[in-house]
C-alpha positions as CSV (number, residue, x, y, z in Angstrom):
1,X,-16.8,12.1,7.4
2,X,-16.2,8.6,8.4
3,X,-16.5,7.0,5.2
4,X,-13.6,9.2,3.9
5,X,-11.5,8.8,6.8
6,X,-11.9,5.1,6.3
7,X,-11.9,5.3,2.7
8,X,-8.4,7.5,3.1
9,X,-7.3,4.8,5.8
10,X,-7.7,1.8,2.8
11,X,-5.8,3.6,0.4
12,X,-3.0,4.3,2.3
13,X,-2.7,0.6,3.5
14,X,-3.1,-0.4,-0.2
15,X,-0.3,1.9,-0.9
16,X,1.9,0.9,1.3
17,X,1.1,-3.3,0.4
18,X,2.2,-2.2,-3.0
19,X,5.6,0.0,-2.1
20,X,6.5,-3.5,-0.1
21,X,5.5,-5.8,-2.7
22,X,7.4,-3.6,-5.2
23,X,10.4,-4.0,-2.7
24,X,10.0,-7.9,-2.4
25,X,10.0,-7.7,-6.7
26,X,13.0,-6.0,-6.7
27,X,15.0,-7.5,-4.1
28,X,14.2,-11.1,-6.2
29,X,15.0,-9.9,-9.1
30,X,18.8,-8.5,-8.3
């Protein structure tokens, strides 16, 4: 049970490193 919750925990962070470097992408690029 704590593996997943970790496991969970590093996906989301992962996601959200990509949504802002997405962001970053786009705001350089316009």
């Amino acid at each position: 049970h704590f593996l997943l919750c970790l496991y969970g925990t590093l996906i989301l962070s992962l996601i959200l490193v990509g949504q802002l470097k997405e962001h970053k992408v786009i705001y350089i690029l316009t």
